[in-house]
C-alpha positions in Angstrom: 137.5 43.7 123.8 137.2 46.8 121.4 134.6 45.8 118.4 135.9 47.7 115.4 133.9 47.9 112.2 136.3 48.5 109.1 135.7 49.7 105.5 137.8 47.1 103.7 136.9 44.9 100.7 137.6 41.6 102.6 139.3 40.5 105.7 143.3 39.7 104.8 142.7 36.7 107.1 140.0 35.6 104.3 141.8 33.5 101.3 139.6 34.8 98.6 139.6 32.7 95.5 140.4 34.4 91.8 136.7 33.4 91.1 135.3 35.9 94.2 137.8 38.8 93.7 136.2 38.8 89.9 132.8 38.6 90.9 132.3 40.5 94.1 135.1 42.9 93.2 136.9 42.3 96.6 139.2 44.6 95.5 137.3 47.9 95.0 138.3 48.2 91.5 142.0 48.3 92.1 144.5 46.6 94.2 146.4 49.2 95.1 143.2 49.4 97.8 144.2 46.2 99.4 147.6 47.9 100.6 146.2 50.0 102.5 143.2 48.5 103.6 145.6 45.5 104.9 147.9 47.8 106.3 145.5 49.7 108.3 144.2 46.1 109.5 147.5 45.3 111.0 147.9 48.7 112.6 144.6 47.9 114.3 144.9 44.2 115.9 146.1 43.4 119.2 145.0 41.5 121.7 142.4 44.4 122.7 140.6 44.5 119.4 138.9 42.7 116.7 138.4 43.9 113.3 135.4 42.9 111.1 135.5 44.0 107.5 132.4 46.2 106.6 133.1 45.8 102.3 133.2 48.7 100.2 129.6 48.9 99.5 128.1 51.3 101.6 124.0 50.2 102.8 123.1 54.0 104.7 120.1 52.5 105.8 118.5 53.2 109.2 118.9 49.1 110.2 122.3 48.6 109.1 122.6 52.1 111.2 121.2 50.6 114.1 123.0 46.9 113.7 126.4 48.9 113.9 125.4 51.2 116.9 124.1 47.9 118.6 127.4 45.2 117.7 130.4 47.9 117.5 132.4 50.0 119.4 134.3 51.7 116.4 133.7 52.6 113.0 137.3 53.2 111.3 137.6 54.2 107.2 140.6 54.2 105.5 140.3 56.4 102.2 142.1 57.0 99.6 141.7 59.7 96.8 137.9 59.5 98.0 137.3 63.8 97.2 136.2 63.3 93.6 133.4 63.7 91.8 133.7 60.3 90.4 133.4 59.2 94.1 130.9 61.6 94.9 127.9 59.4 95.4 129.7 56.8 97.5 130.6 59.7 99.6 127.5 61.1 100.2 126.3 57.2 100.8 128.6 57.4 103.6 127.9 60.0 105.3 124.0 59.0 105.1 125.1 56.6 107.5 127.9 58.1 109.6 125.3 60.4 110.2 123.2 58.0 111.9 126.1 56.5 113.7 126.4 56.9 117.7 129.8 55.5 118.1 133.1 56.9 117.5 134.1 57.1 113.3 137.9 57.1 112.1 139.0 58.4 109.2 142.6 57.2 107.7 144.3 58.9 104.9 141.5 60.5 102.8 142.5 62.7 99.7 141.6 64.7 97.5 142.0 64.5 93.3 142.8 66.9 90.6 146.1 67.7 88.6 149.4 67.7 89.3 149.4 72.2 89.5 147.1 71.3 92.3 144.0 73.4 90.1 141.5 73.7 93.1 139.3 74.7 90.5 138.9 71.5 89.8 137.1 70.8 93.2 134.6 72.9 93.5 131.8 70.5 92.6 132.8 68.5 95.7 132.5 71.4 98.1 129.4 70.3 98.9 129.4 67.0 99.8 132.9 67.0 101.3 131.5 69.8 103.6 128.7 67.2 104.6 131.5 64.2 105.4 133.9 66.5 107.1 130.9 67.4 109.7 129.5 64.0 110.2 132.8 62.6 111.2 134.2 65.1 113.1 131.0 65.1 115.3 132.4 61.5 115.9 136.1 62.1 116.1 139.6 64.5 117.7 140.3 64.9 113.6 140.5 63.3 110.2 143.6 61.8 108.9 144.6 62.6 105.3 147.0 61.5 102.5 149.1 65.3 102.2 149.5 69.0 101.6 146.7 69.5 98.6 144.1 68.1 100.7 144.9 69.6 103.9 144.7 72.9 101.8 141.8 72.1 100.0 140.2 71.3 102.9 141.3 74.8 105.3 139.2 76.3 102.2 136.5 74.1 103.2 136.7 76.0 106.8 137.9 72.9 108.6 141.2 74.4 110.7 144.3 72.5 111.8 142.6 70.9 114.6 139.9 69.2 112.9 142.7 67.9 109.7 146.2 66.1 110.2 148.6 65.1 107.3 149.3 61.4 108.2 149.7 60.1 104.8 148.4 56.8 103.6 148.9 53.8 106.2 150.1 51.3 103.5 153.4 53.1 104.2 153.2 51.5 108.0 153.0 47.9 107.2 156.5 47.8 109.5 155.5 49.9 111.9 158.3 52.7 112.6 160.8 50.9 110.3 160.9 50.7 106.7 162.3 48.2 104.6 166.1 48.6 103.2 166.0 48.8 99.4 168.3 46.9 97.2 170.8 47.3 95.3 169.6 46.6 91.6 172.9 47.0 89.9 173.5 48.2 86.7 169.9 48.0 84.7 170.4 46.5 81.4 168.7 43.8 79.3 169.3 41.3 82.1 167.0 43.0 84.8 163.8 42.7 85.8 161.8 45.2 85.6 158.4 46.2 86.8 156.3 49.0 85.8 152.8 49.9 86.2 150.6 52.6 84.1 147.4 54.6 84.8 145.5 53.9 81.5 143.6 57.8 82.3 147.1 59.3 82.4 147.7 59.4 78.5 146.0 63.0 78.5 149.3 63.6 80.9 152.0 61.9 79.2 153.0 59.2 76.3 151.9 56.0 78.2 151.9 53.9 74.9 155.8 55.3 73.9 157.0 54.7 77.8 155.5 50.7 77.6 156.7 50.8 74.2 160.5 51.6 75.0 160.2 49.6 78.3 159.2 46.6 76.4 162.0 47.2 73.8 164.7 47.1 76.1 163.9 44.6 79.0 163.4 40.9 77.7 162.4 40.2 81.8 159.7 43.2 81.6 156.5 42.6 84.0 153.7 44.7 83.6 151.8 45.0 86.9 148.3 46.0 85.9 146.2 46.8 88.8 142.6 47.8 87.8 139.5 45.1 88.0 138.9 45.2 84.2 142.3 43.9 83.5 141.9 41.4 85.9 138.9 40.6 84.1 140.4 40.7 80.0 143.4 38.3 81.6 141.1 36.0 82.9 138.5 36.2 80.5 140.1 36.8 77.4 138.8 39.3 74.3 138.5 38.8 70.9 140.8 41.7 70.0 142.8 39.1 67.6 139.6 37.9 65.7 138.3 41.7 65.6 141.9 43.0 64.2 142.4 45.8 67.3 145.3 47.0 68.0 146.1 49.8 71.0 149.6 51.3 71.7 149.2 50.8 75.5 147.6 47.1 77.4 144.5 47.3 76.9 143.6 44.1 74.6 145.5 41.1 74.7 146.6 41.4 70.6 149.3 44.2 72.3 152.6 42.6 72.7 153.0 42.4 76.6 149.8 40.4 76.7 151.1 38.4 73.4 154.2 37.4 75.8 152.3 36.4 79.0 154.0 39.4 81.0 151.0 41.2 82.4 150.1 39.9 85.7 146.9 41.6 88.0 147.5 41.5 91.9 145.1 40.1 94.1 146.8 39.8 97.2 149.5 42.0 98.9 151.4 39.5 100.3 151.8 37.8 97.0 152.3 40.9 95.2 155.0 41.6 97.4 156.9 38.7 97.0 156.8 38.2 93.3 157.8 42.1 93.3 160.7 41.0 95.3 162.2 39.0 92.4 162.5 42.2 90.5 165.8 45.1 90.2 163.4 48.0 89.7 160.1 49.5 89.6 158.6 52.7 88.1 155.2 54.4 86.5 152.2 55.7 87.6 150.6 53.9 90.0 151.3 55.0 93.8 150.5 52.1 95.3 152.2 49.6 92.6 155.1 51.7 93.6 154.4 51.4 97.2 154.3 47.9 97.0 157.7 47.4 95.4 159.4 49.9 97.8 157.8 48.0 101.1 158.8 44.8 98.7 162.5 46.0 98.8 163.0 46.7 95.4 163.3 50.7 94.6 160.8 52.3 92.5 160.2 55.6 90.8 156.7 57.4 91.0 155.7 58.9 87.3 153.5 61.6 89.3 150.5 62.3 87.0 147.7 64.0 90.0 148.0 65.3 93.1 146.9 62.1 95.1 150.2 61.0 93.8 152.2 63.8 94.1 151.1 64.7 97.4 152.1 61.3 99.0 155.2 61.4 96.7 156.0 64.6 98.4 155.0 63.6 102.3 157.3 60.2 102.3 160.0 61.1 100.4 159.3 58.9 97.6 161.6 59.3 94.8 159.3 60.8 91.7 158.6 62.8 88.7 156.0 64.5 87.2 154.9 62.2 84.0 154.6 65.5 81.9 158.1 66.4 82.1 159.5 62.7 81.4 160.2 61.9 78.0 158.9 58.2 76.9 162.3 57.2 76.0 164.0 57.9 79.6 165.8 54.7 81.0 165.1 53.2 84.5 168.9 53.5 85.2 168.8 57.3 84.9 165.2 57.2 87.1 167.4 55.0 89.3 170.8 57.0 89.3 168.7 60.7 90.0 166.5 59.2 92.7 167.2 60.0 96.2 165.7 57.5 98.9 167.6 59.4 102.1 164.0 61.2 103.0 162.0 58.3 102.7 164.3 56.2 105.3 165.2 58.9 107.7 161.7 60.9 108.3 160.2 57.3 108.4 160.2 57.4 112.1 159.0 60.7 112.5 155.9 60.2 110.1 155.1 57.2 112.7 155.0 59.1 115.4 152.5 61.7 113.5 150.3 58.8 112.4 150.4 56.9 115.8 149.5 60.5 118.1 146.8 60.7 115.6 145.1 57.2 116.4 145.8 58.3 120.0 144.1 61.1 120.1 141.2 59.4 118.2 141.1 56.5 120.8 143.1 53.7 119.1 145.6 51.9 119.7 148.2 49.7 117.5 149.9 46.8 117.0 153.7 48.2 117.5 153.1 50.4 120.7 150.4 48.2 122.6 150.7 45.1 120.7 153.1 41.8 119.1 153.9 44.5 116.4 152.2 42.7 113.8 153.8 39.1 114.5 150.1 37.8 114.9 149.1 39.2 111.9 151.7 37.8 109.8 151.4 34.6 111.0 147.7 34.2 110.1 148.1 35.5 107.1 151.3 33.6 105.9 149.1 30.1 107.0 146.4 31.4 104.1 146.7 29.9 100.8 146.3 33.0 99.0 145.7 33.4 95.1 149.0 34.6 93.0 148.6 37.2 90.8 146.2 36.8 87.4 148.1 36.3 84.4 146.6 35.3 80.5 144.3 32.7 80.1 145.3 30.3 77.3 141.9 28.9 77.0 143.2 25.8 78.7 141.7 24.1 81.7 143.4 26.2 84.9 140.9 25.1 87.3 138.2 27.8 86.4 136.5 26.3 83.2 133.8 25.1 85.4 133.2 28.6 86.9 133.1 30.6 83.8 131.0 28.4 82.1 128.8 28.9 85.1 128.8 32.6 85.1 128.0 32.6 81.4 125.0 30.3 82.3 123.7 32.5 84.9 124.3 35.7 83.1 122.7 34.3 80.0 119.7 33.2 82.0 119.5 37.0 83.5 119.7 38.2 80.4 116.5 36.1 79.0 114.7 36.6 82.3 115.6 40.8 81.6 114.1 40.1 77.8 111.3 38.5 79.1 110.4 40.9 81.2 111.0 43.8 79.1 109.5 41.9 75.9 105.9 41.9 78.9 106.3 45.4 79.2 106.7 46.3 75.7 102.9 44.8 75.4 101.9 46.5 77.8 103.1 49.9 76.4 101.6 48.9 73.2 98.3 47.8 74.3 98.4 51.1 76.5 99.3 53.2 73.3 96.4 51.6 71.3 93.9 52.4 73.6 95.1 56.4 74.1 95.1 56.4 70.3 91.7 55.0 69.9 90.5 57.3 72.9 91.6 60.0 70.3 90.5 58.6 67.3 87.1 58.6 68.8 87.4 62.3 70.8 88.7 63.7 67.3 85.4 62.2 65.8 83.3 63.7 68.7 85.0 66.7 68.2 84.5 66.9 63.9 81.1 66.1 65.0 80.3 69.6 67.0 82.4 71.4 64.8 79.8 70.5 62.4 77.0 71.3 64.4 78.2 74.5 65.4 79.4 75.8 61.9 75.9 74.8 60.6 73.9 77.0 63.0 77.1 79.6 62.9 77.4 79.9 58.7 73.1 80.7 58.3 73.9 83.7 61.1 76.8 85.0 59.2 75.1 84.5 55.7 72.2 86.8 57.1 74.6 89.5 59.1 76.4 89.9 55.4 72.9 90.7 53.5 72.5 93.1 56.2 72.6 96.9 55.1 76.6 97.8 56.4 76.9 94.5 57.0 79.1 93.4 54.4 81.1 95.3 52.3 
C-alpha cells in the first residue's frame, strides 16, 4: 500500500471540535482551504493508498526530513495562491525540506497573486524563492500542477517550459470526479430568497465592499453572510467590545455592524456542512473563490466578484460565471448577476478539465478514486458517520457548551502572560544592573582620564610658558 504524506490542515475523517479549529487554526486561516484540501483527499484514496495529513506548519528540519523519507512513499501539496510575498517565508520553509526529500513530491494547483490586469510587476520579489520551489520539486516530479493562465505565464518567465507546468486548476472543482453538480433553479430573486454572499475584507482598495453588504442587507430579509477567514471565526465566537467602545465599520468587521446585530454571519468549519446549509440558499455571489465554489458544488449558482488574478484565473479556466469587482457598481442586484451569468462552460468542459487533471496525476504516479477506485463512495461514507461542527455563528454570551473552554484559554493565556512579565520584569534587572556597572566603569575611566589630563597640562603649560618668553617665540 502507497504511504502518502499530505499538506492539509487536518484529516476530513477527523471531527475537529470548534474549540481546536480556534486554537490550532486547522483551517490555515481560511476555510476556503478545507475545499481543496478535502477534495484533493478524496481524489487520492483507494484501496491502494493511505493518506496522512502533514498540517500546514511546515518543520524543514533534517529529522522530520529523514522521518518522511523513512515512513512515506509520497509527498503530495495542494496550493493555493501560495506565489506571494505574504507566503514567502512558508515557501521557502518548504522547499528547505523538499529539498531534503528522496521520495517523489506532488504539487496540486499552486498560484500565483497580484491584480486583476495581471501586473507581473507585482511579482518580482518572489522570483527568487519561487525559482528555488519550482527546482526542488521538479527534481521530484513529471511537472507541477497549477491554478491557471497568469501563473503558467508568470512562471514560463521564471524559465520553467510547458513540460515542467500544467494548468489543472484547483482540485476542489473535482469533489465529483468527471461530473459536476446541476445547479438550481433559484427563481425570481426578491425579498423572499436566500441569499448568500461572501467578501474579501482586503478587496475595499478594489471595489465598495461596505455599499455591496450594505444594499445586500437592504434588500434580502433571509441574507447570510458567509465569512470565511480565522479572525471572524474568532470575533463570533469570542465576541468584541465594539458596542461598549462605540465602533462602527461599513463592512463586518465588529459585531455593532448590523449583520452581526441580526445573527446572520456564520464562519465555516467544515465543507460538508458548509455545503449543506449552502444548499438551503437561491443564490450566491462576492469575492471569495472558494465561498463561491462551495455553493456551486452545493447546487446553488453563484457569481464570482473577481478582485485578483487567483480569482480571475480560475474564474476563467472553469467557466465560472464572474465579474471583475471594479467594474460592478454596489447597488447591482443578484437577479441581474443571475440573469447575465452563463454556466454552459462550466458544465460542458467539466469533463475535459478531468481528464487534464487525472493525465497529470498519471504522469506524476497517482492514481484516483474515480478511475482506479469506489469513486469516492468510501470517502463519503466515513465522512458522513463524523459528527462534524456546523458553522460558527454569534456568541450571546450564554452557556453553548464552550464556557468552560474559554474561561480556560483565558486562564492559560493569562498565566503566559505573567510568566512573559516575569521573565521580562528579570531581564529588565539584569539590563539595569548591567547599565550601572558600564556607567560606573565610566564614571571612574572619565576620572582616570581628568586625572592625566591634569598631569600632562601641568608639565605641558611650564614648556609652553617658556617657548613664549623665548626670543621669536611668541609674538
Amino acid at each position: 500500500m502507497k504511504r502518502i504524506l499530505i499538506r492539509s490542515g487536518r484529516s476530513p475523517f477527523y471531527a475537529a471540535t470548534r474549540e481546536e479549529y480556534l486554537q490550532q487554526d486547522l483551517i490555515g486561516t481560511n476555510s476556503g482551504n478545507l475545499v481543496f484540501s478535502d477534495a484533493s483527499h478524496k481524489l487520492l484514496l483507494t484501496e491502494n493508498t493511505e493518506i496522512v495529513s502533514n498540517g500546514l506548519r511546515t518543520d524543514p528540519s533534517a529529522e522530520r526530513a529523514r522521518q518522511i523519507n523513512e515512513e512515506y512513499d509520497m509527498f503530495v501539496v495542494p496550493l493555493a495562491n501560495a506565489f506571494r510575498p505574504s507566503f514567502r517565508a512558508s515557501l521557502n520553509r518548504l522547499s528547505a525540506l523538499i529539498e531534503q526529500l528522496t521520495i517523489p513530491v506532488v504539487v496540486i494547483g499552486v498560484g500565483a497573486q497580484t491584480s486583476a490586469d495581471y501586473q507581473m510587476g507585482r511579482l518580482q520579489e518572489m522570483d527568487v524563492p519561487v525559482r528555488r520551489f519550482m527546482r526542488a520539486v521538479l527534481k521530484k516530479s513529471a511537472s507541477i500542477g497549477v491554478r491557471g493562465e497568469l501563473t503558467a505565464s508568470y512562471l514560463k518567465g521564471l524559465g520553467f517550459g510547458s513540460r515542467d507546468v500544467e494548468i489543472i486548476g484547483c482540485p476542489s472543482m473535482f469533489m465529483y470526479g468527471d461530473t459536476f453538480p446541476e445547479l438550481r433553479d433559484p427563481g425570481t430573486l426578491d425579498s423572499e430568497s436566500r441569499i448568500a454572499i461572501n467578501l474579501s475584507p482586503y478587496a475595499t482598495r478594489v471595489g465598495d465592499l461596505a455599499g455591496l453588504v450594505r444594499h445586500a442587507h437592504e434588500r434580502f430579509p433571509h441574507l447570510t453572510y458567509f465569512a470565511q477567514n480565522l479572525v471572524d471565526a474568532e470575533l463570533l465566537f469570542w465576541g468584541d467590545t465594539s458596542a461598549a467602545a462605540g465602533h462602527r465599520s461599513p463592512i463586518p468587521r465588529q459585531l455593532t455592524h448590523p449583520l452581526f446585530q441580526e445573527n446572520k454571519v456564520r464562519v465555516p468549519l467544515d465543507p460538508r456542512s458548509w455545503l449543506e446549509e449552502l444548499s438551503t440558499h437561491d443564490f450566491s455571489y462576492g469575492t471569495r473563490i472558494h465561498g463561491n465554489i462551495a455553493a456551486l458544488l452545493a447546487g446553488t449558482p453563484a457569481v464570482v466578484l473577481a478582485h485578483d488574478s487567483r480569482t480571475l484565473e480560475l474564474c476563467r479556466y472553469f467557466g465560472i460565471p464572474h465579474r471583475l469587482l471594479s467594474q460592478t457598481p454596489a447597488d447591482i442586484h443578484p437577479a441581474r448577476l443571475y440573469q447575465e451569468a452563463d454556466f454552459s462552460e462550466l458544465h460542458q468542459g467539466h469533463k475535459e478539465r478531468f481528464g487534464r487533471l487525472t493525465a497529470f496525476l498519471s504522469r506524476n504516479g497517482l492514481e484516483n478514486t474515480f478511475e482506479h477506485g469506489d469513486g469516492g463512495a468510501s470517502y463519503e461514507a466515513k465522512v458522513a458517520a463524523l459528527d462534524a461542527p456546523g458553522s460558527i455563528g454569534v456568541w450571546d454570551g450564554s452557556e453553548d457548551g464552550s464556557l468552560r473552554y474559554r474561561i480556560s484559554r483565558l486562564h492559560e493565556n493569562g498565566s503566559a502572560a505573567d510568566r512573559r512579565i516575569a521573565q521580562l520584569t528579570k531581564r529588565t534587572k539584569e539590563l539595569e544592573k548591567q547599565l550601572a556597572e558600564v556607567q560606573k566603569a565610566l564614571s571612574v575611566g572619565e576620572k582616570r582620564l581628568m586625572g592625566v589630563e591634569r598631569r600632562i597640562l601641568t608639565r605641558l603649560v611650564p614648556a609652553i610658558q617658556r617657548r613664549v618668553r623665548r626670543p621669536g617665540g611668541g609674538a
